[in-house]
Each structure stands twice: as C-alpha cells, then as structure tokens.
PAZA-355052 format. One record per residue: residue in three letters; x, y, z of N, C-alpha, C in turn. Coordinates in steps of 0.05 Angstrom, whole numbers, padded with zeros to 5 digits, always signed. Layout:
AlaXYZXYZXYZ;...
% end
This chain:
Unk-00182+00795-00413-00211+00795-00416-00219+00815-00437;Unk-00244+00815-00454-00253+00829-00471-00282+00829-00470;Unk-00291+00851-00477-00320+00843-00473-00331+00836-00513;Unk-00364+00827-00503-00369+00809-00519-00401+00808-00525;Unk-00412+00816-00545-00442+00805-00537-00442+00763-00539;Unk-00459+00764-00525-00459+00732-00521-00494+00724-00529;Unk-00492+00708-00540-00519+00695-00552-00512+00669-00529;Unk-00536+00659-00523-00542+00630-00506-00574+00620-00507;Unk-00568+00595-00514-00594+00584-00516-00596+00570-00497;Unk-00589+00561-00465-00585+00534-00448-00620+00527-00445;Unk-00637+00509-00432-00662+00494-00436-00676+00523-00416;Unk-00670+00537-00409-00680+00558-00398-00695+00572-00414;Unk-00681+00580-00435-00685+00586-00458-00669+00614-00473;Unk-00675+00630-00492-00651+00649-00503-00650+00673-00492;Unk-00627+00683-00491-00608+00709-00484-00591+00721-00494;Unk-00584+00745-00498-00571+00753-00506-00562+00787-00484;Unk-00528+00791-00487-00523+00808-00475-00498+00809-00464;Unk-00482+00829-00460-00457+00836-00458-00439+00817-00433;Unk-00425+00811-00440-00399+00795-00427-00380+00800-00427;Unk-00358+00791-00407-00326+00793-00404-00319+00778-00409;Unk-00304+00767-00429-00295+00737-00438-00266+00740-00429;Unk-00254+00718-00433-00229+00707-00436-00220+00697-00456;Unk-00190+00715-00470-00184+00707-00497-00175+00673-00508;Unk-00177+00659-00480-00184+00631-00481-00204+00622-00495;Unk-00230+00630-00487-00249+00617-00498-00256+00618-00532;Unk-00241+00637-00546-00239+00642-00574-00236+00625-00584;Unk-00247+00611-00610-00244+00588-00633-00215+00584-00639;Unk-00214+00564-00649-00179+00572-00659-00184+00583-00687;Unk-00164+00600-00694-00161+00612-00723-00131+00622-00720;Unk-00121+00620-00744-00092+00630-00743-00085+00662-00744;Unk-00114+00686-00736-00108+00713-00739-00125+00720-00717;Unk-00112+00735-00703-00126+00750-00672-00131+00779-00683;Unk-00153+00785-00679-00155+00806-00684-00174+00829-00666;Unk-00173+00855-00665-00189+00875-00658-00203+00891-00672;Unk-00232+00882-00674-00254+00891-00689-00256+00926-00669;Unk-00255+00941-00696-00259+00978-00678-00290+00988-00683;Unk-00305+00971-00708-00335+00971-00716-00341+00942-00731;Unk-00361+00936-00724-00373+00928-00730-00400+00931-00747;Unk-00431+00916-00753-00450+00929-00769-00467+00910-00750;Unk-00501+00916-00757-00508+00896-00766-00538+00896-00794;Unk-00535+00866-00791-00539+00859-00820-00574+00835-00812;Unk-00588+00836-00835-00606+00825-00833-00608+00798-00818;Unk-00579+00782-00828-00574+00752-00816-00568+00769-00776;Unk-00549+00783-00779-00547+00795-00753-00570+00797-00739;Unk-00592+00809-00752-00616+00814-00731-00626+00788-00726;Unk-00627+00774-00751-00645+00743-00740-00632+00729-00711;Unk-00608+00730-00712-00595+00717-00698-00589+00733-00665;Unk-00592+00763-00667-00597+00777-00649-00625+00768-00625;Unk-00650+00771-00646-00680+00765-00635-00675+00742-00637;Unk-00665+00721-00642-00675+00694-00652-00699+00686-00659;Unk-00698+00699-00683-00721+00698-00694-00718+00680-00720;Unk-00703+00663-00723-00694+00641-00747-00664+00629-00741;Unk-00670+00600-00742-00643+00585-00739-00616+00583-00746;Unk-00617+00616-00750-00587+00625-00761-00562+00618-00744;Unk-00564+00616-00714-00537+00616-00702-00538+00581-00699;Unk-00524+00560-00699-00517+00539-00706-00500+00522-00682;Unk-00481+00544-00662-00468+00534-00642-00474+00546-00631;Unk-00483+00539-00599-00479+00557-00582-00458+00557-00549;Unk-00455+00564-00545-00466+00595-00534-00437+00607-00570;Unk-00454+00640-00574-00445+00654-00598-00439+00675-00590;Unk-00418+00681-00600-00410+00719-00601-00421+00721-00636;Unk-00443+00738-00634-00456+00747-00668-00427+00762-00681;Unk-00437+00772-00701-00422+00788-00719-00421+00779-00739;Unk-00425+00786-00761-00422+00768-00788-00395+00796-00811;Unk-00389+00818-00797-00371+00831-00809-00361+00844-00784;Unk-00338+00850-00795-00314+00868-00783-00298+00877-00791;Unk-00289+00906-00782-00265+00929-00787-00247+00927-00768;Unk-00217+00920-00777-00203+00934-00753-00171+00931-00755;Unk-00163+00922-00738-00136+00920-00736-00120+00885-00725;Unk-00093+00877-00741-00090+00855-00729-00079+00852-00708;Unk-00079+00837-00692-00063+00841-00665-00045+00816-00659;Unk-00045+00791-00679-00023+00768-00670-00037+00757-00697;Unk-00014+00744-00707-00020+00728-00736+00004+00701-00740;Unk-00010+00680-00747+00007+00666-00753+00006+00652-00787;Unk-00013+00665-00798-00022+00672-00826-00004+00677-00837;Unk+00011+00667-00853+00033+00690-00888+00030+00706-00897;Unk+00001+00716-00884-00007+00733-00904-00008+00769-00894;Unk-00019+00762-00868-00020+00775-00845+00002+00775-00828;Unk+00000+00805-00818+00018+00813-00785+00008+00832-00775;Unk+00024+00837-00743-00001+00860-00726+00007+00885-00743;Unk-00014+00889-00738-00018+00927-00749-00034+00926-00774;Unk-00030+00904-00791-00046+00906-00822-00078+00908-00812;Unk-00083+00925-00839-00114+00938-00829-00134+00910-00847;Unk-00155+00896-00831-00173+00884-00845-00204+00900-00848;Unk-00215+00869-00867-00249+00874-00863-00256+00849-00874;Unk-00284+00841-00860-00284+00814-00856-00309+00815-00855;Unk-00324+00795-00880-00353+00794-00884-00357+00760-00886;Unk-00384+00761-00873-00383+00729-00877-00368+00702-00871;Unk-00364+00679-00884-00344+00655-00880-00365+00641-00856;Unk-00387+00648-00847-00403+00635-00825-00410+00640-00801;Unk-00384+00662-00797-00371+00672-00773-00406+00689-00766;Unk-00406+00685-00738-00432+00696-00722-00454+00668-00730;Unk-00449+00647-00739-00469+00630-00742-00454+00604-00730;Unk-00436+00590-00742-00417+00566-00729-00380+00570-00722;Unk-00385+00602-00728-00355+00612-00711-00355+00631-00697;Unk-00347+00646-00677-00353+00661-00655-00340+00693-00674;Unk-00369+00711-00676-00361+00739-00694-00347+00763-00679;Unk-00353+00781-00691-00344+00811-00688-00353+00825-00677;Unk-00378+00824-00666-00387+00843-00637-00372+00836-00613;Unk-00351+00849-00618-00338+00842-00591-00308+00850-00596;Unk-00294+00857-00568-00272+00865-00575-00241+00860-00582;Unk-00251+00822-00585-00231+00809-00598-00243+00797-00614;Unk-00234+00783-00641-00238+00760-00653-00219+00740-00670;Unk-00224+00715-00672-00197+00703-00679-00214+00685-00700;Unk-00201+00700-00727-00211+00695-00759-00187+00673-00764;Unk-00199+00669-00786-00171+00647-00819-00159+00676-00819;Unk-00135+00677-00838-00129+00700-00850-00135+00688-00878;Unk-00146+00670-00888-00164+00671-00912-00191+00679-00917;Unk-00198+00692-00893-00225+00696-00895-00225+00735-00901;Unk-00202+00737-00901-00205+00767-00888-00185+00790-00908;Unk-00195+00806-00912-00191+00830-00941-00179+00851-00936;Unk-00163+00854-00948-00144+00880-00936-00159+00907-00938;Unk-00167+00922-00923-00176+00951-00919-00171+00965-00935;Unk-00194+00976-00964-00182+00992-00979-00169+01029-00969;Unk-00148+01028-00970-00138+01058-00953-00161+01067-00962;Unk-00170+01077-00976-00200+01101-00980-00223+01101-00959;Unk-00221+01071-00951-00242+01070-00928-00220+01066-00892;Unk-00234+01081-00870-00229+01074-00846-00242+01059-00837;Unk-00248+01030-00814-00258+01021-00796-00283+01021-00805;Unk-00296+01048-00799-00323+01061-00791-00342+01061-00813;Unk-00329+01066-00838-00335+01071-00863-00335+01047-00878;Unk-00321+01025-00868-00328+00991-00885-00343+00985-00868;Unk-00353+00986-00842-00380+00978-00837-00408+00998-00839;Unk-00410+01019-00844-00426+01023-00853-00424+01012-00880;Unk-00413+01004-00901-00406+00987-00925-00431+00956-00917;Unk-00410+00948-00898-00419+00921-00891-00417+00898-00911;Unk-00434+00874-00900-00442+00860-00922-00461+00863-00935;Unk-00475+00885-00927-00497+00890-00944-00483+00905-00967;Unk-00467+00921-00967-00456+00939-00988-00445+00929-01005;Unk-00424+00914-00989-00412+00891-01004-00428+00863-01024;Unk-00450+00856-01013-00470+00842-01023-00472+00865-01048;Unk-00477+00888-01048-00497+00908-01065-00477+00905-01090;Unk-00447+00911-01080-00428+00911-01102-00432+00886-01124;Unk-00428+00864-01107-00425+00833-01114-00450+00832-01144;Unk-00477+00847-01136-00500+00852-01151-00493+00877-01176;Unk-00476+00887-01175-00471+00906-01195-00454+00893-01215;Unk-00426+00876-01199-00412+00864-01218-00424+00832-01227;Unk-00446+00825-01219-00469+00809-01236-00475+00812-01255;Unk-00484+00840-01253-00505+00852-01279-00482+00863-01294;Unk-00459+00866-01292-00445+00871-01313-00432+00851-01331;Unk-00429+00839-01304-00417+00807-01325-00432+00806-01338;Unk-00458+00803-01332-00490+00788-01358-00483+00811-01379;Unk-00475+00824-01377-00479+00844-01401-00494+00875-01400;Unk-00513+00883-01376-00525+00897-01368-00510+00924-01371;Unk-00527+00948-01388-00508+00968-01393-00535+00988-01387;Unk-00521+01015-01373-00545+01034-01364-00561+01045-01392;Unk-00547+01049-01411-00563+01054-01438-00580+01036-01446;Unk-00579+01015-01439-00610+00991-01440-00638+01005-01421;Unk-00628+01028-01413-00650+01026-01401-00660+01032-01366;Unk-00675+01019-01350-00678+01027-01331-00672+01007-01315;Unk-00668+01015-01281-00663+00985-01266-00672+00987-01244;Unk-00689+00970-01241-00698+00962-01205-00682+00960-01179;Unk-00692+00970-01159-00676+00964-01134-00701+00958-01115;Unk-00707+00937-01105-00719+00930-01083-00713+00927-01057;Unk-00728+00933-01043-00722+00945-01009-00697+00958-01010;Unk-00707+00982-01026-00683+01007-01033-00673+01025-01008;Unk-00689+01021-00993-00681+01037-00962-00672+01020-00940;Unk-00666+00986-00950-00654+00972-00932-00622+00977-00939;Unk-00603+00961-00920-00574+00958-00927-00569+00961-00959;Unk-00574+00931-00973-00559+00931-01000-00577+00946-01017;Unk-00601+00947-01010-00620+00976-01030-00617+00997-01026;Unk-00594+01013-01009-00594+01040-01000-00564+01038-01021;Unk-00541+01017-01019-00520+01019-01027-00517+01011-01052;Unk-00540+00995-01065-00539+00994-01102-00554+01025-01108;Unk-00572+01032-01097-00573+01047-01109-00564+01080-01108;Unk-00545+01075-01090-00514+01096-01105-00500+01090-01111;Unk-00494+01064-01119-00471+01049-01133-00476+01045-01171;Unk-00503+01043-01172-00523+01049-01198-00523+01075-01208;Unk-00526+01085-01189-00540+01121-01201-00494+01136-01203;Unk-00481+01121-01194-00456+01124-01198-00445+01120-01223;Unk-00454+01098-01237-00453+01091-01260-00471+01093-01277;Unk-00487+01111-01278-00505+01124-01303-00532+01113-01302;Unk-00535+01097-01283-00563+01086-01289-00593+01099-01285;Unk-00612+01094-01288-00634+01115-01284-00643+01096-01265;Unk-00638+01090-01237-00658+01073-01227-00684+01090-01211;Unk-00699+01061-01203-00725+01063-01198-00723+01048-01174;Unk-00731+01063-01154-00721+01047-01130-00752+01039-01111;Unk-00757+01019-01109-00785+01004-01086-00779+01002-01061;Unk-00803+01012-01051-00798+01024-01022-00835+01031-01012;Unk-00834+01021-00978-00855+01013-00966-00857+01039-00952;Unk-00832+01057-00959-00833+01082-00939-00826+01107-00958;Unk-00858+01116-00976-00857+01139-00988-00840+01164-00964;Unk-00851+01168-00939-00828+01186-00926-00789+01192-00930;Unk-00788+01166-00942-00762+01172-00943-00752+01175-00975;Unk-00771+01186-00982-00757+01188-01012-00741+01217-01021;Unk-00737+01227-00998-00720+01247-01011-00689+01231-00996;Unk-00691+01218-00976-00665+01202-00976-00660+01181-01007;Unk-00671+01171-01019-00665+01160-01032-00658+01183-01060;Unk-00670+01196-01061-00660+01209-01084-00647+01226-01077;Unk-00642+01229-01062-00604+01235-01055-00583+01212-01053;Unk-00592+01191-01053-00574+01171-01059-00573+01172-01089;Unk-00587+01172-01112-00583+01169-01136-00616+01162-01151;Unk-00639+01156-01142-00656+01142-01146-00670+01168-01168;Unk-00676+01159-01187-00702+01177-01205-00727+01172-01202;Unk-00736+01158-01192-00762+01154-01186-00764+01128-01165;Unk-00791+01133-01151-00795+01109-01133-00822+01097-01145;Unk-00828+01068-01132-00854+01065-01136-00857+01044-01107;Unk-00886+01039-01100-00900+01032-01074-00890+00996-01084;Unk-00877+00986-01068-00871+00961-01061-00893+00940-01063;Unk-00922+00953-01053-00938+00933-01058-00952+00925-01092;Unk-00934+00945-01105-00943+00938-01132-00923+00914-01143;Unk-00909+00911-01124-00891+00881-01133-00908+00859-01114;Unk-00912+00870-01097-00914+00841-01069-00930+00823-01076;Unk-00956+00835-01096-00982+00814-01099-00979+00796-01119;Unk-00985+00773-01127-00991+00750-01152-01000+00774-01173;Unk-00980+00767-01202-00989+00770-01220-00989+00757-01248;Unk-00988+00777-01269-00988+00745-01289-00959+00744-01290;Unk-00954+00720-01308-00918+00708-01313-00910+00726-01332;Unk-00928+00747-01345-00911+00761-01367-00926+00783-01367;Unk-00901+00808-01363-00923+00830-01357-00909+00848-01372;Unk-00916+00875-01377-00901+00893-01389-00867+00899-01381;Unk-00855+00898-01401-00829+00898-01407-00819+00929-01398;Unk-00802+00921-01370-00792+00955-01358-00770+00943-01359;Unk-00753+00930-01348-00724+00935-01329-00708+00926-01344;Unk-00696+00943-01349-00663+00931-01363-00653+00911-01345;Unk-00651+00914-01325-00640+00907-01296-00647+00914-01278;Unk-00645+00894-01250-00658+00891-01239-00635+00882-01206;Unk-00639+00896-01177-00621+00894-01155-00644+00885-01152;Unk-00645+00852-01136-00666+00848-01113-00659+00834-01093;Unk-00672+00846-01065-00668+00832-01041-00683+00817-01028;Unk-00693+00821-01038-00732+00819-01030-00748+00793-01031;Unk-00742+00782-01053-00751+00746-01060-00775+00743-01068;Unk-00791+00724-01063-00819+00718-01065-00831+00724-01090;Unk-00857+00741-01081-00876+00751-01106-00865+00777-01118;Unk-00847+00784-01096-00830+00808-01108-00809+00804-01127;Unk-00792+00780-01129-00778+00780-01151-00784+00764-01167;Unk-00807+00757-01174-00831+00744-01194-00832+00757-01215;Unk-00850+00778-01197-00861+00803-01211-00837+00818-01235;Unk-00815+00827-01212-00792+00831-01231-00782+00821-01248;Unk-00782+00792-01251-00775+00774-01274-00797+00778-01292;Unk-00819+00782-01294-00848+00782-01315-00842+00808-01320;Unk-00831+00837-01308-00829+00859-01316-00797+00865-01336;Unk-00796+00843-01324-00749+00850-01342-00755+00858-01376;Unk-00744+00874-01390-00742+00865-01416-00722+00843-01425;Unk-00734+00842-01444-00714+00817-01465-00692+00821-01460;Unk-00673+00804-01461-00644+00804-01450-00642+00809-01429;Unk-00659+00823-01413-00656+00838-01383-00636+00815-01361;Unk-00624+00823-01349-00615+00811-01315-00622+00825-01295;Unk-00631+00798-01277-00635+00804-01246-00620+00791-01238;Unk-00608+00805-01212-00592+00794-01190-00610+00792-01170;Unk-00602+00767-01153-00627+00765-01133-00597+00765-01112;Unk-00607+00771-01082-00585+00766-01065-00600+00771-01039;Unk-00625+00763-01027-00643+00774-01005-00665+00754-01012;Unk-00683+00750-00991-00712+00739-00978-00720+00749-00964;Unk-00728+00778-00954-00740+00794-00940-00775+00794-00946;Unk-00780+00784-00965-00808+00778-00964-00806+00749-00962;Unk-00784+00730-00968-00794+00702-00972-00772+00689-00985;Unk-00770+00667-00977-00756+00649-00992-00766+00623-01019;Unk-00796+00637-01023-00804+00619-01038-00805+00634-01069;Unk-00807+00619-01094-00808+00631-01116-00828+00623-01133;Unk-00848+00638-01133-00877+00632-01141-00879+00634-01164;Unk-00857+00629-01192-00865+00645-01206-00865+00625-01239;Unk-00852+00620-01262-00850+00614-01279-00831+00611-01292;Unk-00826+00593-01320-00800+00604-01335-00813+00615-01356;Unk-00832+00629-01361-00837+00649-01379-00818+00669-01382;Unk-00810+00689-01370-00779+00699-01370-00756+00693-01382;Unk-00745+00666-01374-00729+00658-01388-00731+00650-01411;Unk-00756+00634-01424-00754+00615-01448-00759+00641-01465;Unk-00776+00654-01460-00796+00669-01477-00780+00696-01482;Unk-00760+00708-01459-00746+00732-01465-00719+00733-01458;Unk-00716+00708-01453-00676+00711-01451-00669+00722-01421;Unk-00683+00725-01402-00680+00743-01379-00664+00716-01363;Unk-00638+00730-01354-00620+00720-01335-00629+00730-01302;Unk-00626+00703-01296-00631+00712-01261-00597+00697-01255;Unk-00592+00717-01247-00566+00709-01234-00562+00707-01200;Unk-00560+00695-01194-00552+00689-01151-00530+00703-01143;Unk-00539+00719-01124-00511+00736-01107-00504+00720-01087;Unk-00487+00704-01084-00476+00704-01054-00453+00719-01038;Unk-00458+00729-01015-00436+00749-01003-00427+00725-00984;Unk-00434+00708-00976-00424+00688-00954-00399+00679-00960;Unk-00395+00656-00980-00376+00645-00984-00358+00646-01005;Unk-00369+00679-01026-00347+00684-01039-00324+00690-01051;Unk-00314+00673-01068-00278+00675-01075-00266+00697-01069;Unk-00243+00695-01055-00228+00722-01046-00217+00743-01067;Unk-00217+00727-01084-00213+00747-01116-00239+00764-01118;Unk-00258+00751-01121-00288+00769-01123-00285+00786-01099;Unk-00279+00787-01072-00286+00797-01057-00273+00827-01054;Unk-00238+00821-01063-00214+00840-01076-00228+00864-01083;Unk-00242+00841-01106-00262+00853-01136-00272+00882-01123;Unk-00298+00872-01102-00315+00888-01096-00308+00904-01072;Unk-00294+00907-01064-00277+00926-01049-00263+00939-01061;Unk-00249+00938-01076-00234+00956-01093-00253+00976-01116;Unk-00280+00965-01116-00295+00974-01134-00301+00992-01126;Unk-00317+00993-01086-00330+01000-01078-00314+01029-01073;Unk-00284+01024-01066-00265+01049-01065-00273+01068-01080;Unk-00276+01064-01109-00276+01082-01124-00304+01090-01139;Unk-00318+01070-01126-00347+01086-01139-00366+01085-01112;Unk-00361+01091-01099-00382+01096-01076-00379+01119-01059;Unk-00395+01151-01057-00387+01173-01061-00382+01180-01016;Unk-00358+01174-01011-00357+01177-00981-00383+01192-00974;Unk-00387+01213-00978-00420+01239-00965-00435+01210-00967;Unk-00447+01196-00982-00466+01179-00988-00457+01163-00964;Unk-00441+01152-00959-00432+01132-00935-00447+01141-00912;Unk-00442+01169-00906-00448+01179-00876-00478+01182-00879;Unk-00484+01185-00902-00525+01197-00910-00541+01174-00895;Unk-00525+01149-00902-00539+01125-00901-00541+01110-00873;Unk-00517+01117-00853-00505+01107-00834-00521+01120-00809;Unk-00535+01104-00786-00533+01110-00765-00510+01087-00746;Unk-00495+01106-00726-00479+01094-00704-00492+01086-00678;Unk-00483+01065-00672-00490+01054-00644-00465+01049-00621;Unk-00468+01048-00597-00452+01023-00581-00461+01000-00575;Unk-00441+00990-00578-00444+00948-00575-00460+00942-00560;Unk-00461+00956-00532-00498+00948-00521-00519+00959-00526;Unk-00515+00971-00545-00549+00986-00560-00555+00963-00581;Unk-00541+00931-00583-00537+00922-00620-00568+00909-00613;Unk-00566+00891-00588-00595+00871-00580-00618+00900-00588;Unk-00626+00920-00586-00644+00943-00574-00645+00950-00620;Unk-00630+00939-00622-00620+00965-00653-00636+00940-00672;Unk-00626+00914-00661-00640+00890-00681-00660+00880-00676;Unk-00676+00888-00660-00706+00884-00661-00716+00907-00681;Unk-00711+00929-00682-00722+00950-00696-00717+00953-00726;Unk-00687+00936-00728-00686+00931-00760-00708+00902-00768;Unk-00713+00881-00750-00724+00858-00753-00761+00876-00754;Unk-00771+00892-00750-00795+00904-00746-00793+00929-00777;Unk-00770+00934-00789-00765+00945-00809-00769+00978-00807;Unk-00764+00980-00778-00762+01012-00776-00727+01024-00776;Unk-00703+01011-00792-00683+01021-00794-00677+01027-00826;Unk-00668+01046-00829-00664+01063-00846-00630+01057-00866;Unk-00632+01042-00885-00599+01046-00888-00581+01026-00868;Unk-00564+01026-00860-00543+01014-00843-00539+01024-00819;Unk-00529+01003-00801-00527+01011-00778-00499+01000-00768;Unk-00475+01022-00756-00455+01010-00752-00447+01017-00727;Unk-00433+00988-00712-00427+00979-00678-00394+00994-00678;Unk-00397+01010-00659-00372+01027-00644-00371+01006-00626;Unk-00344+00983-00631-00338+00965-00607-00323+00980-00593;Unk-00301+00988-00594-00292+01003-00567-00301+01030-00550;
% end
C-alpha cells in the first residue's frame, strides 16, 4: 500500500484527498518509481480545485512532476537506484501522477537527475522552471542577445517568472520584471530583476504598435498582456509565450510581425523532445544560482497540496511550492 492524493469526480460530485492505494491499481508503465518531492504547478492547481477540465480520467492521482528514485524497471534505459525527474507527458491529467508515494512512468518520459540538483531542489525547479529554461533557449535560438537591450518577464513572482528571471539576470540581461505585487519587489530583485513595472500597464487594450522597449520578452500571462508585449518588442525583438494566466485569447494584430520582424515563438514543457529536455536541465545545472532555489521555494506535506492549491489558484503564492511525499 502507498498513500496517494486521489482526485474523484463520481455523480455526487468532486473530491479530493489522501488515500492508501494498492500498487495494483497503478497504470501500466515499464518504470516503478518513488517520487521523494514533488511541486505544484498552475495545471496542478486547476486540477486540485477543479476549477478547469484539466484531469481527463478519473478517479486521478495529480502530479504533473517528480523527483526521486527508481524502484523496479523494465526500461533499457533505467534500473533501481538511478535518480530521475519527471515533468509532464500528461501524467496527472490521463495518467495517474506524482503526489503520491509510488508512481509507474515510461522510462521515456523521464530525465536523469542532474547530480547538482537533489530531489528537493528539481522540484522547486519544477515545470515551471523547466518551462522558464525551455523560454530562455527560445530566445536564444531566435537570436536574442542581452546587449540588444532589455527583456520582459510577466507574472515575474509566479513559478516560471520567479525562475526566468534568475535565469536572465544570470546571463547578463537587464530585465524588467511585471508584477501585481509591488510588496514583493525586493524578492524579485534579489532574484536578478532591475526594475519592475505594475502589470496593469499590460492588462488593458491598447494600440497594435506602441513604443519600442523589449529586446525580449518571457511571458506567461497571455491575453491583452502578451499583446501589449508584442506592440512594445523592438524590431527583431522575440517573445516566448508559454502561460494563459490572464487568458487564452489573443486580442491582438500582426502589426508586430509584418511591420517589425518580431518573432513570437511557443514554449511547450508538456510534450517536449527528450533532447530539449537533456537541453534544459543541464542548462539549468549550471546557470541557476542554488541560494536562488531556496529564496523562491516554500515546502509543504502531501496533505497540505488540496489547502496550498487553492491559494496559488487565488494568486496568493509566491514563487514555487514543493510536496515532501514522504
């Protein structure tokens, strides 16, 4: 037996809350494993409150990442004792996740533990961090160099805006980080940030072409917020978009593109190539300053996660939040 948060929708209606499972009832996957932390993550909270049709099967064990150890493999790739971390592939939406104290992955889904990081320290990472990375080696591919200039980070005090922008200010950049919570700006400029500005100067309709700021541009945010950013990019500029925290809709124009060459590039952390993923883990090793890890990180236990994701879904969490499963 292991315990488990359990999501259930039966015509009664939804629940969520700690269980003793049986390593029977696990999906099949060819890697058994023991998650030692976990996180959670914006899709995590939806699917926590059910507050959007993120979980897909039910009854669900959430989790959409995990740290830990293997414990039975019939993978090539994998055996017990190798250390993983495991973001995405669906898992916590149509495969049973990582809040919990077993789980049974692909061993294609799952990344070898850079030694630099423990357990504890790739989920405070998460997929948000990992998302944040994925957005850095975007804007580099496009060409984006910190001597162009300046770069945006939106919802800079969430997960992937707390972790681009020390992953930015790591590599020389001067960013400018947006944020709904002037209180926390001496956390952020201890992460790397040179200046902040009030979020609602993105949120509202404006015109399709506005004064030329951002070399580049992290956004999580969506909507009228990464509108705005596209009408503010300079010429040549890139944005990475990789979030809808205001919206999934895009209100905006190709004025940007035709008129100034501005690349919007798409992050996805879900279903990306294991090479990319290598990529951004190995990146993260060496440019992401451990102190910054812990600045950003509050810890929980596995039955505080239901109590922890209403309060990130209400936007009173700060940075990352990572699940002590055992």
């Amino acid at each position: 037996m292991f315990k488990a948060l359990l999501l259930e929708k039966p015509e009664s209606g939804f629940s969520v809350g700690l269980a003793d499972l049986d390593e029977s009832r696990l999906p099949a996957a060819d890697v058994l494993v023991q998650p030692e932390y976990s996180t959670l993550n914006y899709k995590d909270g939806l699917a926590l409150t059910n507050r959007a049709p993120v979980v897909r099967q039910w009854p669900m064990v959430p989790g959409i990442d995990g740290a830990g150890v293997v414990v039975e493999s019939s993978h090539p790739g994998w055996k017990p004792g190798d250390r993983f971390v495991h973001n995405g592939w669906g898992v916590g939406e149509t495969h049973w996740g990582c809040l919990a104290e077993r789980a049974r992955l692909k061993g294609d889904w799952l990344v070898r533990l850079p030694p630099a990081f423990n357990a504890r320290q790739a989920m405070a990472i998460g997929t948000a961090g990992y998302t944040a990375m994925l957005c850095v080696l975007a804007l580099e591919r496009a060409g984006a160099r910190p001597e162009a200039g300046e770069v945006l980070v939106t919802g800079a005090t969430g997960g992937v805006g707390s972790v681009a922008t020390a992953l930015l200010a790591k590599r020389g950049w001067r960013v400018v980080a947006s944020t709904g919570k002037p209180q926390e700006g001496d956390y952020l400029r201890r992460l790397g940030a040179g200046s902040l500005i009030d979020r609602a100067e993105l949120a509202a309709p404006g015109k399709p072409l506005q004064k030329e700021r951002w070399a580049a541009v992290v956004d999580a945010v969506g909507s009228q917020t990464l509108v705005n950013a596209l009408a503010q990019t300079r010429y040549g500029g890139v944005v990475a978009a990789c979030g809808l925290a205001q919206g999934a809709d895009l209100p905006g124009t190709v004025m940007p593109f035709i008129l100034r060459g501005v690349t919007l590039a798409g992050v996805d952390s879900v279903m990306a190539p294991l090479a990319l993923r290598q990529q951004a883990w190995d990146r993260l090793a060496t440019d992401l300053d451990p102190s910054l890890i812990e600045l950003m990180t509050e810890e929980i236990a596995l039955a505080d996660a239901p109590a922890a994701a209403a309060r990130l879904m209400a936007g009173q969490v700060r940075g990352r939040i990572v699940v002590r499963i055992a």
